[in-house]
C-alpha positions as CSV (number, residue, x, y, z in Angstrom):
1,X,23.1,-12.0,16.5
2,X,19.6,-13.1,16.5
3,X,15.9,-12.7,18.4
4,X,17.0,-14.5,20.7
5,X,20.1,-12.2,22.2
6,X,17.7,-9.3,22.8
7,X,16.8,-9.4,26.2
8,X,15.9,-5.8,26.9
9,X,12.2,-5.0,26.9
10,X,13.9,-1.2,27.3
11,X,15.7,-1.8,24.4
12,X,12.8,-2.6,22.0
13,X,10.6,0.0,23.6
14,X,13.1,2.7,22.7
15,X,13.0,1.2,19.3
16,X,9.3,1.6,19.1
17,X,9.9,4.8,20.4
18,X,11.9,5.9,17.9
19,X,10.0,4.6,15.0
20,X,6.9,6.8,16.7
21,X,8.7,9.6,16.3
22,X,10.5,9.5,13.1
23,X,7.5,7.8,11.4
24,X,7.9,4.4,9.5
25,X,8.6,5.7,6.0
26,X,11.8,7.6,7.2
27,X,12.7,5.1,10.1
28,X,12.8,2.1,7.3
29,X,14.8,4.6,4.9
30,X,17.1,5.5,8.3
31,X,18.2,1.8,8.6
32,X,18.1,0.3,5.4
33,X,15.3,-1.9,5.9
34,X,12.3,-3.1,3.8
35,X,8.4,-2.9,4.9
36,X,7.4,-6.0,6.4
37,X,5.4,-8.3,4.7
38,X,4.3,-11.1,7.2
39,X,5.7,-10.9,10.7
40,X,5.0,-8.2,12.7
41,X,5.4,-6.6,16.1
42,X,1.9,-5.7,18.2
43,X,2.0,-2.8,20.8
44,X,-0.8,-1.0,22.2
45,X,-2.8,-1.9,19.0
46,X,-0.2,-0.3,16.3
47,X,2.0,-2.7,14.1
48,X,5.6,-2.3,13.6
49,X,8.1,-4.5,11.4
50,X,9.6,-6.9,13.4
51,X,13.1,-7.2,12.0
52,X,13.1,-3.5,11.7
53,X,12.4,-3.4,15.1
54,X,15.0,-6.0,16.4
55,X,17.4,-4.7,14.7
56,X,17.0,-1.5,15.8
57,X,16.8,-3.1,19.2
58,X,20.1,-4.6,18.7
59,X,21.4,-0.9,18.4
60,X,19.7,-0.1,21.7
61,X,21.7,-3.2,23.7
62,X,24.4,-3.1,22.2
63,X,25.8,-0.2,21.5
64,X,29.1,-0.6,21.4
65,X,28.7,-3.4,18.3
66,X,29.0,-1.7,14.5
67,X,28.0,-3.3,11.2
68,X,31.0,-4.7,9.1
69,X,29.3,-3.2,5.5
């Protein structure tokens, strides 16, 4: 799954939302994911990381998909 399958704006809000409230330090330690370095996700003026936040997206849509780690 890509970008291109999220098709919730709900979705990424509640990702947004999430990362808000948990702070980015502990929501990129939560998920496993790196700080981003070049692409990023604009809303209401703050920055978030834009795979972080897809993929946390992903979560939101789809809940009923799991990793294969």
């Amino acid at each position: 799954m890509g970008f291109a399958d999220i098709s919730s704006r709900t979705a990424i809000l509640q990702a947004i939302e999430e990362s808000d409230s948990m702070g980015r330090p502990a929501f990129l330690a939560e998920y496993g994911f790196s700080e981003a370095r070049r692409y990023f996700l604009v809303w209401r003026g703050q920055l978030y990381d834009s795979k972080r936040s897809w993929g946390v997206a992903h979560r939101y849509e789809f809940p009923t998909l799991r990793s294969q780690r």
